[in-house]
C-alpha positions as CSV (number, residue, x, y, z in Angstrom):
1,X,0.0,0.0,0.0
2,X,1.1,3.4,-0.4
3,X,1.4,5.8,2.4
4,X,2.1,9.4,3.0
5,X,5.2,9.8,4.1
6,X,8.6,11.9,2.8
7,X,10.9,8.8,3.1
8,X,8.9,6.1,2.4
9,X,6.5,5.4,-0.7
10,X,5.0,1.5,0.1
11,X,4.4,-0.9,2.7
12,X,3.5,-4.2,1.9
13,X,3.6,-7.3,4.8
14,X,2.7,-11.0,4.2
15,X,1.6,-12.0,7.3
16,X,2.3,-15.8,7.2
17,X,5.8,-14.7,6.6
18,X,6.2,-12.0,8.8
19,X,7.7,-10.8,5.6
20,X,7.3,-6.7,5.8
21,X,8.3,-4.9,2.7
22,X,9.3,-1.2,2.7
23,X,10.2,0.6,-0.8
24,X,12.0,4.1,-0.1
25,X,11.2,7.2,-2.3
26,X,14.9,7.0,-3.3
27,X,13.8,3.3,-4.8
28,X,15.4,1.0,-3.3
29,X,13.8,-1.5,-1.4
30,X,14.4,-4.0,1.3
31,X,11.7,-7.0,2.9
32,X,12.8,-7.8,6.9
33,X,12.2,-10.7,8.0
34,X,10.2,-12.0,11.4
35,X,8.1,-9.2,11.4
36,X,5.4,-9.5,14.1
37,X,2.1,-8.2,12.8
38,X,1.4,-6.1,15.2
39,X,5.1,-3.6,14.3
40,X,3.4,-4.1,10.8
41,X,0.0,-2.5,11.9
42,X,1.8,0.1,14.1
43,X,3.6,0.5,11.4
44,X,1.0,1.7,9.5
45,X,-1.1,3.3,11.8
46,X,2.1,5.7,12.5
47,X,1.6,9.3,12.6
48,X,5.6,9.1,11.0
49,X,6.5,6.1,9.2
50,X,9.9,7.3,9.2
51,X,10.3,7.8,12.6
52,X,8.6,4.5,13.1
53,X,11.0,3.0,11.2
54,X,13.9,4.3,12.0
55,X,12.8,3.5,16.2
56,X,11.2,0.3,15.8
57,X,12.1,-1.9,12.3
58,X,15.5,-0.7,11.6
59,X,18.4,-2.8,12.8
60,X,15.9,-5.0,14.6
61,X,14.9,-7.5,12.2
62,X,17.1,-9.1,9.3
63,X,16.5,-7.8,5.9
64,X,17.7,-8.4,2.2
65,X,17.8,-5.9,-0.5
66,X,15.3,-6.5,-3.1
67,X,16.4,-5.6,-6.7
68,X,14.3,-4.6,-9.4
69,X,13.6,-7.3,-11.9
């Protein structure tokens, strides 16, 4: 989904996974894995999602860069 935000342009989460997916405005994007859903809802419901992520996501959970295919 997209959100509002000035550093971040989609949030996407498989919940059987606990797969969470975050593409940047720069582009790139990474999926973390192990993500609970309720960080994911949070997440979303965040007044900032970059403060959000920055306070609760990053360098808490392991992550792979996706590239573009």
């Amino acid at each position: 989904m997209q959100v509002d935000s000035d550093a971040i342009s989609e949030i996407a989460y498989d919940a059987r996974r606990g797969r969470l997916v975050v593409r940047f405005r720069g582009g790139k994007t990474y999926a973390y894995r192990d993500v609970p859903a309720g960080v994911h809802e949070a997440f979303i419901a965040a007044e900032s999602k970059g403060r959000f992520f920055q306070d609760e996501i990053r360098d808490r959970y392991g992550f792979e860069r996706l590239r573009r295919r």
